[in-house]
C-alpha positions as CSV (number, residue, x, y, z in Angstrom):
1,X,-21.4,-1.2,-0.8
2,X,-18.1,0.7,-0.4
3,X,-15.7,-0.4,2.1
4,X,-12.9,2.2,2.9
5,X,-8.6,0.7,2.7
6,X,-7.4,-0.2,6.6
7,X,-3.8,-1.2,7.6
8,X,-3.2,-4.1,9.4
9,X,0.7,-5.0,10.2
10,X,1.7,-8.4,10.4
11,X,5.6,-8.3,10.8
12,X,8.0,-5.4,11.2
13,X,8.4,-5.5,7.3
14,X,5.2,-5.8,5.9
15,X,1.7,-4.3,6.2
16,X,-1.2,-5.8,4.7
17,X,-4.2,-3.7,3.1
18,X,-7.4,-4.5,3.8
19,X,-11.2,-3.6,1.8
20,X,-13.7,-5.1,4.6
21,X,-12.3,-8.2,5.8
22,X,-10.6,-9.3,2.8
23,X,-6.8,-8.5,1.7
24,X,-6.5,-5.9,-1.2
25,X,-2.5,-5.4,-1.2
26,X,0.7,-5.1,0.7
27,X,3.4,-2.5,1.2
28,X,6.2,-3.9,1.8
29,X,9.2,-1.8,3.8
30,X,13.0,-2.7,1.9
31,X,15.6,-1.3,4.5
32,X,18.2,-2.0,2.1
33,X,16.8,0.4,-0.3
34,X,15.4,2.8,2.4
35,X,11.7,2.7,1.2
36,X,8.4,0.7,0.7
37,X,6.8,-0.5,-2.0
38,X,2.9,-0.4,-2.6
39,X,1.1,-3.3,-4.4
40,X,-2.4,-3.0,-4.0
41,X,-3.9,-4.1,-7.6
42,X,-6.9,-2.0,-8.8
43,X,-5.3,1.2,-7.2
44,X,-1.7,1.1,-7.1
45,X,0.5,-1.6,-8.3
46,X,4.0,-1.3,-10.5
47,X,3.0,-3.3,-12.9
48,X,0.3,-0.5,-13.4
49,X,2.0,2.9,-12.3
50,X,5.7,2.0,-12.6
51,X,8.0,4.3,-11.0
52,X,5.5,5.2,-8.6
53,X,4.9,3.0,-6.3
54,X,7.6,3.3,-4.3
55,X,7.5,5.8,-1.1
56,X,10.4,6.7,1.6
57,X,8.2,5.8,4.1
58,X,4.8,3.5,5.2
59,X,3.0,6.9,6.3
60,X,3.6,9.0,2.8
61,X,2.7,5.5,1.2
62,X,-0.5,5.0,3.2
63,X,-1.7,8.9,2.5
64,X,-1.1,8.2,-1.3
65,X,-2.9,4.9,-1.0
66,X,-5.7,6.6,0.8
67,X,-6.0,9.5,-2.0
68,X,-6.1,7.4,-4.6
69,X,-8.8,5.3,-3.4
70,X,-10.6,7.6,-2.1
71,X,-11.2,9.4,-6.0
């Protein structure tokens, strides 16, 4: 069965990706370097797609996240 990606935040900083109840990935905000980065292995990680994980914001990276799992 199919579970679909859901957000939960658990500091200002990070936000963890769920599939069902279990953790999938993280995206991580960096204010430093005014962006997030995505790790979410099997979809989106940098070791996988480098130079592409990394979004100005958490909405644009959760919308990417979301398209990609979602093909």
């Amino acid at each position: 069965m199919y579970t679909k990606l859901t957000f939960r935040p658990i500091k200002l900083e990070t936000i963890v990706v769920m599939r069902g109840d279990k953790v999938a990935g993280t995206i991580k905000r960096y204010r430093a370097h005014g962006g997030c980065i995505v790790r979410v292995p099997g979809v989106m990680a940098p070791t996988s797609h480098p130079g592409r994980c990394f979004f100005p914001t958490v909405a644009k990276a959760k919308a990417v996240l979301l398209g990609l799992d979602a093909e």
